[in-house]
C-alpha positions in Angstrom: 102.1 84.2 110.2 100.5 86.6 108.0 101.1 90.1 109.5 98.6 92.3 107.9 96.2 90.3 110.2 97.8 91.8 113.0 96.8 95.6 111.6 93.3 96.1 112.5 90.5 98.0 111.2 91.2 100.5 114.0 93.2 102.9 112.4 89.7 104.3 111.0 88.1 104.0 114.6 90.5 105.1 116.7 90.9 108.8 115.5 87.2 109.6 117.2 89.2 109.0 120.3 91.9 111.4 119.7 90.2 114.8 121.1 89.9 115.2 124.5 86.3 116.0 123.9 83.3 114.1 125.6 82.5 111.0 124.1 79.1 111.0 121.7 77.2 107.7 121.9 78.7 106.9 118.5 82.5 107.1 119.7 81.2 104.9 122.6 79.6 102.3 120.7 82.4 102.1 118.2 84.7 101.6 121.1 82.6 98.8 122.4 82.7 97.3 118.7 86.4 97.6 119.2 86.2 95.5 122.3 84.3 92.6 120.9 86.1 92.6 117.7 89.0 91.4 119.7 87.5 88.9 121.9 85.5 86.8 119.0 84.9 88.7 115.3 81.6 87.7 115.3 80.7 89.6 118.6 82.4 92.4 116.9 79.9 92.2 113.7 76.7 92.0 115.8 77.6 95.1 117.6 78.1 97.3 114.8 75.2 95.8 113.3 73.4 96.9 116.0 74.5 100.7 116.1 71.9 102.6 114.3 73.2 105.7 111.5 71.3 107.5 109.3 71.5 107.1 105.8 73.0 110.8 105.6 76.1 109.5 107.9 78.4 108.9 105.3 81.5 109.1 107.8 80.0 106.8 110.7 79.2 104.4 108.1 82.6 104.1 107.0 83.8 103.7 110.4 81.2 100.7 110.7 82.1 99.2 107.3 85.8 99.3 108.1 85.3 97.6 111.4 83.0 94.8 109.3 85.4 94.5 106.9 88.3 93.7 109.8 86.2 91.4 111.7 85.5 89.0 108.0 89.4 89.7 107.3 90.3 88.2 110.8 87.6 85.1 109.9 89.2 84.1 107.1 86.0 85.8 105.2 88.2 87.3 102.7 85.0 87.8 99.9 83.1 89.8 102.3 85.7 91.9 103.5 87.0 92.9 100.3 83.2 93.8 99.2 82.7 96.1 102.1 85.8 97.6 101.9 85.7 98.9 98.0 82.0 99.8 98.9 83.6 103.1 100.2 85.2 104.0 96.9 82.0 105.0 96.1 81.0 107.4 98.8 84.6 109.8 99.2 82.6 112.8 97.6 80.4 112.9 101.0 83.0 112.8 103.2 85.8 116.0 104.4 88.7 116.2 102.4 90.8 114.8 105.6 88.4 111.8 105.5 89.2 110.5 102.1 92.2 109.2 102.9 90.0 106.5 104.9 88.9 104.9 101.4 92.5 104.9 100.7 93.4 103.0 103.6 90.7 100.4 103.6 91.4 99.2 100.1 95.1 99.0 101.0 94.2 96.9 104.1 92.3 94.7 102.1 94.9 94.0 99.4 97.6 93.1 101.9 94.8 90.6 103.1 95.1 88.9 100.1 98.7 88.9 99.5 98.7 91.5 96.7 101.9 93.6 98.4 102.4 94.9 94.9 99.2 95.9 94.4 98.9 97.9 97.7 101.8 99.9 97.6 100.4 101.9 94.3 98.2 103.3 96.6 100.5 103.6 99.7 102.9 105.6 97.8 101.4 109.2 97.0 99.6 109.2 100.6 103.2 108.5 102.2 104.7 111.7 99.6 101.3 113.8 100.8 102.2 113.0 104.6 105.3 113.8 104.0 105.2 117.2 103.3 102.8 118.3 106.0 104.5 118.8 109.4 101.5 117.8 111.9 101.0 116.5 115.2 100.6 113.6 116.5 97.4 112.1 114.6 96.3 108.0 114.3 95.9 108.5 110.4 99.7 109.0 109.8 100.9 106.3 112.6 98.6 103.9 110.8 99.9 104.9 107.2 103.6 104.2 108.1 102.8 101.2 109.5 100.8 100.0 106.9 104.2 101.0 104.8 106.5 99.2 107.0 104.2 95.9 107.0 104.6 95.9 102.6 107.9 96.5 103.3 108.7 93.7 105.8 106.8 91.5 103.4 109.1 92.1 100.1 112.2 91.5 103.0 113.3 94.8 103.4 113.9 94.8 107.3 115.4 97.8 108.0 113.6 100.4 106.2 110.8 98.6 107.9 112.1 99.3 111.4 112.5 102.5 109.9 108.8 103.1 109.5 107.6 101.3 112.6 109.6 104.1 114.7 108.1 107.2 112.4 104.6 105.2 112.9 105.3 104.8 116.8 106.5 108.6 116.7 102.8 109.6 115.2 100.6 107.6 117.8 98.9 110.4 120.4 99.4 108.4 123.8 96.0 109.9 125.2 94.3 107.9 123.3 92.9 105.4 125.2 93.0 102.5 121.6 96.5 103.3 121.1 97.7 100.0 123.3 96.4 98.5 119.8 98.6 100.1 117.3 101.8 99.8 120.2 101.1 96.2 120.3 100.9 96.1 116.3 104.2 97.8 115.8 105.6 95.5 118.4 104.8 92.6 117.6 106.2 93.6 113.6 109.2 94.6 114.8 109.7 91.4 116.7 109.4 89.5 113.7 111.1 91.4 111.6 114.1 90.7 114.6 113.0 86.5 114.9 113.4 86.4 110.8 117.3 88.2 111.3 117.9 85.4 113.8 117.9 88.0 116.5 115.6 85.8 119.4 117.3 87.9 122.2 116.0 91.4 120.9 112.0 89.5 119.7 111.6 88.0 122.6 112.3 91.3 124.6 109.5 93.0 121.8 107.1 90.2 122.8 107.6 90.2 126.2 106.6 94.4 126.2 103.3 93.3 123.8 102.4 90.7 127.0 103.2 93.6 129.5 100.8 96.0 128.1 98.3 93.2 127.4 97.8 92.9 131.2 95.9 96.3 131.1 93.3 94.4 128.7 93.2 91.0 129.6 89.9 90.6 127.1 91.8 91.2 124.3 92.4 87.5 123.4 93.7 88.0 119.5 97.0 90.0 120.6 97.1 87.8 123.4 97.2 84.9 121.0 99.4 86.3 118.4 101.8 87.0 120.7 101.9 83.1 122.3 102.3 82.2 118.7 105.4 84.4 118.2 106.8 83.4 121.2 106.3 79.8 119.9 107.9 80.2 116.8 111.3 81.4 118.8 111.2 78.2 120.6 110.6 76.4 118.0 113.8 77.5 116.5 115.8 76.4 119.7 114.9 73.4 119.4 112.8 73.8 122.4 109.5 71.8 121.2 107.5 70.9 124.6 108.1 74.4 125.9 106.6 75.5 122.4 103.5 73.3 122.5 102.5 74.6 125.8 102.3 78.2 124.9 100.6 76.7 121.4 97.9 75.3 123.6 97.8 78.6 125.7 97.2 80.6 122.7 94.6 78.3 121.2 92.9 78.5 124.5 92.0 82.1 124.5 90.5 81.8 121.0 88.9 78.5 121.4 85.2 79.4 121.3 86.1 82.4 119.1 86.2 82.3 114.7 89.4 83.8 114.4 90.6 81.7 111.4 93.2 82.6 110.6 95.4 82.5 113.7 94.0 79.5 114.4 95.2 78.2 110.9 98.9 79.5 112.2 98.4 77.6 115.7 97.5 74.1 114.1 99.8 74.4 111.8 102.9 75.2 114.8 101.4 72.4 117.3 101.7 69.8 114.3 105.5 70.7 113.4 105.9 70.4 117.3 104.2 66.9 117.7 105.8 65.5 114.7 108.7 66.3 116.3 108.2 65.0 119.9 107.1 62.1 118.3 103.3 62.2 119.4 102.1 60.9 116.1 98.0 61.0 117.3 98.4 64.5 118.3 100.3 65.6 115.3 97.8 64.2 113.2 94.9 65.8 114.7 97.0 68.9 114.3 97.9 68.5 111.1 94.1 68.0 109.9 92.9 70.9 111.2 96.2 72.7 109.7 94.6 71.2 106.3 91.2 71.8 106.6 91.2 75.3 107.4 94.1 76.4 104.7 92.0 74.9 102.4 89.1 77.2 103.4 91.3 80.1 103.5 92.6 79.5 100.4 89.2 79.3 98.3 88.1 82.2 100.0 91.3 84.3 99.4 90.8 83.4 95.6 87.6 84.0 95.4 88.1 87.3 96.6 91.1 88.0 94.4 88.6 87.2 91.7 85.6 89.4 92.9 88.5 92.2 93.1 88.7 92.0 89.2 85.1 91.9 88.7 84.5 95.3 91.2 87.4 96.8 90.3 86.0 97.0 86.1 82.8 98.1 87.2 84.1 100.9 89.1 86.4 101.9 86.4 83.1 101.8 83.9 81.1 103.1 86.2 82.9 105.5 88.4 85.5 107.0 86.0 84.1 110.2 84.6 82.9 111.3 87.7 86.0 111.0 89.0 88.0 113.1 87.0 85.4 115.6 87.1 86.0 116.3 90.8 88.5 118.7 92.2 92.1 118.7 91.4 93.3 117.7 95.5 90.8 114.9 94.9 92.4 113.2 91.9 95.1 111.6 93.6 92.1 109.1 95.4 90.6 108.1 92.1 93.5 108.2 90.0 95.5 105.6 92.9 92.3 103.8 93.0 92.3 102.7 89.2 95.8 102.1 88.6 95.9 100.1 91.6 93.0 98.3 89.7 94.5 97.9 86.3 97.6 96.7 87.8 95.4 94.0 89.5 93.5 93.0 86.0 96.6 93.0 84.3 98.6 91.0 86.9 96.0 88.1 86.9 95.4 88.0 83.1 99.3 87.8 82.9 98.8 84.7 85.6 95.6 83.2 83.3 98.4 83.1 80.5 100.9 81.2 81.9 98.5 78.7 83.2 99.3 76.2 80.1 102.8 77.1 80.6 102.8 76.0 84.2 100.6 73.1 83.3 103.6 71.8 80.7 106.0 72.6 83.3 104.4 70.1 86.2 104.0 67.3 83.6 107.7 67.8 82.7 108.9 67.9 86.2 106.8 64.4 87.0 108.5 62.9 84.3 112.2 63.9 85.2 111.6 63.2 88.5 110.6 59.4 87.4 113.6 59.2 85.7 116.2 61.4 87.7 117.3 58.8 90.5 116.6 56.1 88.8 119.4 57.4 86.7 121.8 58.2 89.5 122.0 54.0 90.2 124.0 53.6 87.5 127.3 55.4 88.2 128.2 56.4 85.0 128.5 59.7 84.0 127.3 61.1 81.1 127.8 64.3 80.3 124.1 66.6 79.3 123.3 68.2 76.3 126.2 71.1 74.6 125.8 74.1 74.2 126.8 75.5 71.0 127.4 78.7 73.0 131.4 78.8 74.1 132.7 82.0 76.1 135.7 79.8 77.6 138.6 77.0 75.9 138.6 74.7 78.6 141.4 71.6 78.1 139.0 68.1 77.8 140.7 66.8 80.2 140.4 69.0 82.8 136.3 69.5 81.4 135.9 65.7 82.0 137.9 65.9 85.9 135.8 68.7 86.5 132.3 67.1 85.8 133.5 63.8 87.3 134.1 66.0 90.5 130.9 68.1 90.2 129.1 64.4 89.5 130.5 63.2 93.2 129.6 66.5 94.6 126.2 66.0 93.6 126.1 63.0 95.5 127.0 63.8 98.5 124.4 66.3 98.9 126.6 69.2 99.7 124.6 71.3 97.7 122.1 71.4 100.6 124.5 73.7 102.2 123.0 77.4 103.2 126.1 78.8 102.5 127.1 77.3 98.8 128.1 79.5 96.6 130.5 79.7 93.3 133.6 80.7 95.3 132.7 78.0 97.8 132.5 75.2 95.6 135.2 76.3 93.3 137.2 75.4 96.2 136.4 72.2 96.7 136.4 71.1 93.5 140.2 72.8 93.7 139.4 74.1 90.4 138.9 78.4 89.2 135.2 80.1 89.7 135.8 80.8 85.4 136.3 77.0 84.6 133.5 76.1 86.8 131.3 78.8 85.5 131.8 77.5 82.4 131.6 73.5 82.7 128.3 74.4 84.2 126.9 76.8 81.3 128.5 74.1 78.4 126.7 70.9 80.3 124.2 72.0 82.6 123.0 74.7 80.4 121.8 76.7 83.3 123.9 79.2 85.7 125.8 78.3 89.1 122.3 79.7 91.0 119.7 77.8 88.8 122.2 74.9 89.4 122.1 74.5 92.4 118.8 75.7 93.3 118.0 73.1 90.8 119.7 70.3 93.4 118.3 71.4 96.2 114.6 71.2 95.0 114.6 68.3 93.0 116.6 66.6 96.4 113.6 68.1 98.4 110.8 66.7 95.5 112.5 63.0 95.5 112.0 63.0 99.4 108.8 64.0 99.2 107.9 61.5 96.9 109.6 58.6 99.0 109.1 59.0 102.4 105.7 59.9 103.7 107.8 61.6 106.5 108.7 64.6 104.6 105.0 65.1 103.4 104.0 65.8 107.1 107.0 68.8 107.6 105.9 71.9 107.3 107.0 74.3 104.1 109.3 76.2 106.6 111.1 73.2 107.7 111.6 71.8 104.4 113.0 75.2 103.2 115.6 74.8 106.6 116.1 71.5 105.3 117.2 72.4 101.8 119.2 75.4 102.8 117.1 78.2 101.4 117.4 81.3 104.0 113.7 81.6 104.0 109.7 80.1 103.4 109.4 82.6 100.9 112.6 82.3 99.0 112.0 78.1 99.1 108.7 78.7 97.7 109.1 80.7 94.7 112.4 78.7 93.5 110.1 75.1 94.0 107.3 76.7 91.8 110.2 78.0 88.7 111.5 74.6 89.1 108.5 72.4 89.2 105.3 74.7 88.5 103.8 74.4 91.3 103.6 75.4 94.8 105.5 72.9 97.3 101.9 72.1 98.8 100.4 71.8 95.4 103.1 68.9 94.7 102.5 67.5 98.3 98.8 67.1 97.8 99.5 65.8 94.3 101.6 63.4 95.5 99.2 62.3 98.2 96.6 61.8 95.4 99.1 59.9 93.7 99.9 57.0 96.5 96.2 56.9 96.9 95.9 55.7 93.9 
């Protein structure tokens, strides 16, 4: 699932509750918000709706606004939670120094909401090289940054120097905070995934297991609750262990069932359909699989939408808010400064993506086309060698060029290349010929490298199946990237898009469209 659902808006909250100080009736109420926020997100907005601030509270309203902006986040309202959450840009000026980094820490929040990982770690870097030169206690702000950190970091697959930054993050968290069960749970549950995606059940399950322990103290808390039965799922899901899986499915979408928590749910349908198809229960599967549907397409539109309103704030606050900025003090620069080249980068990264729309456009029509033509070809056993390159870097004998692509022709056919662990060496082997002369035949007649080769097979296999057998069109994208021998969703994804232009549910629902026809 998408972890930066799993980090909450409490990391602005929960530092009210550090001090051992008596409780005002704002703390109180902003606890209670807490509460509701994680039993059904709409609970959670009427209660902070219902606190009353002054309009001279410039810090308690950016306690409020974070919480809003968590509780649309965990809706699948990803417009109205980006819109509350760069409202605070505007107000750092009335807020302590200390306090800024709040603003900071919203926007960065927000962006990992919408996938832009990139994006978010403009701003995450000079508050992690700030942190790290002051030597403080135990505070919630720091526990939250580094776990922020580790979360962009288990997103761009770089496992352990996540793990790294969930233990600094667990070494900031003040355990007399009565909130910081939340943030424990959080890093858990990270950590257990980060273990589940290196194959290491054993050591997730234990993480999950600790996560369901602490969970017993706050029974009402029915999103970790969830998330965790979905994590649990996906482990036996990978043993093979599919009617065990369902039942702790069902579990999970049981404690959320009268709440609007989207996006989990999205993750739940979308595990209890992989399950069904499997078990064979084709009704319930299709049920499943319709909800799965229906609500992505609602999450997408609303995480585009806000990727687009994201553009539009972030000019107007570089017209608007830009001279005022960099008229403040020097310590405050770093906020404004992050701010807009977090901004620019955005702009620039999604007029790049406008540019190549035509070029992706040209690319799907191409791929359509090869693909009408690409197995029809392979009934006809003769081989015929593709176009030369005029490039030579290796005097290969033509009879050995012509064993060698008769060999590579039969190896294509046998769908070895579905293999996880194919690679040059590998398949030089086979092919009992040298990694240089197979290097080469492939550059002169495939006109591509060994990796874009292969990766080549494997997705036009996967888009062939798809286009067949109805079957394949109900899988899930993580099963056809097991299928196809990619190590992971990710990986799949971004290889099926440079080979066909589009995303492999974009050519799923194309295909649909097409056999409706």
């Amino acid at each position: 699932m998408k972890w930066e659902q799993l980090f909450t808006a409490v990391f602005l909250i929960s530092i009210v509750f550090i001090s051992g100080q008596k409780k005002s009736d704002f703390e109180i109420m902003v606890g209670k918000s807490i509460e509701k926020l994680h039993q059904d997100p709409d609970a959670g907005i009427k209660s902070c709706k219902n606190i009353s601030i002054k309009d001279d509270q410039y810090y308690e309203k950016l306690i409020i606004k974070s919480i809003l902006a968590e509780a649309y986040s965990l809706k699948g309202n990803y417009v109205e939670a980006v819109k509350i959450a760069l409202e605070n840009v505007n107000t750092p000026y009335h807020l302590q120094k200390k306090d800024q980094l709040l603003i900071n820490l919203g926007v960065i929040k927000c962006f990992q909401d919408v996938d832009l990982i990139e994006q978010s770690e403009i701003l995450v870097a000079p508050i992690l090289k700030d942190l790290r030169k002051i030597k403080k206690k135990k505070n919630y702000r720091s526990a939250k940054v580094y776990q922020l950190y580790a979360y962009n970091l288990f997103a761009l697959k770089k496992n352990d120097q996540a793990l790294e930054n969930i233990t600094l993050s667990n070494n900031h968290i003040n355990l007399n905070s009565p909130e910081t069960y939340i943030i424990l749970c959080e890093n858990k549950l990270l950590a257990g995934n980060i273990y589940f995606q290196n194959n290491d059940y054993k050591t997730a399950e234990r993480y999950f297991e600790e996560v369901l322990a602490i969970l017993k103290a706050h029974p009402n808390n029915n999103y970790l609750l969830s998330t965790t039965y979905l994590n649990q799922s996906n482990i036996l899901f990978a043993k093979k262990e599919y009617v065990a899986a369902t039942e702790i499915l069902e579990r999970a979408l049981e404690k959320i069932k009268t709440a609007d928590f989207l996006i989990i749910k999205n993750e739940i349908y979308a595990g209890l359909a992989k399950n069904y198809l499997l078990l064979k229960q084709n009704d319930r599967h299709k049920e499943y699989q319709k909800k799965h549907e229906d609500s992505q397409t609602i999450i997408d539109e609303n995480r585009n939408e806000a990727i687009r309103n994201i553009m539009k704030l972030s000019q107007g606050f570089q017209t608007q808010n830009y001279n005022s900025y960099m008229a403040k003090k020097q310590n405050e620069i770093y906020i404004s400064l992050g701010i807009a080249l977090l901004f620019i980068s955005t702009v620039f990264f999604f007029n790049y993506q406008e540019k190549q729309k035509k070029k992706t456009l040209e690319k799907q029509v191409l791929f359509f086309e090869k693909q009408k033509t690409l197995f029809a070809r392979k009934e006809n056993t003769i081989v015929e060698p593709e176009k030369i390159s005029t490039k030579k870097t290796l005097i290969i004998p033509k009879e050995k060029e012509d064993h060698l692509l008769q060999k590579l022709h039969d190896f294509e056919e046998s769908k070895q290349f579905l293999a996880k662990n194919m690679s040059l060496p590998l398949l030089a082997a086979q092919l009992e010929t040298n990694t240089k002369y197979l290097s080469e035949v492939i550059r002169k007649f495939k006109e591509k490298n060994f990796t874009t080769y292969i990766n080549e097979l494997k997705i036009n296999h996967i888009a062939h199946l798809i286009s067949s057998d109805p079957t394949f069109r109900q899988y899930k994208i993580s099963y056809l990237a097991e299928f196809t021998g990619f190590t992971s969703h990710s990986t799949f994804t971004v290889v099926f898009k440079s080979v066909t232009g589009m995303s492999p549910n974009d050519y799923i629902q194309q295909v649909n469209k097409t056999q409706t026809r």
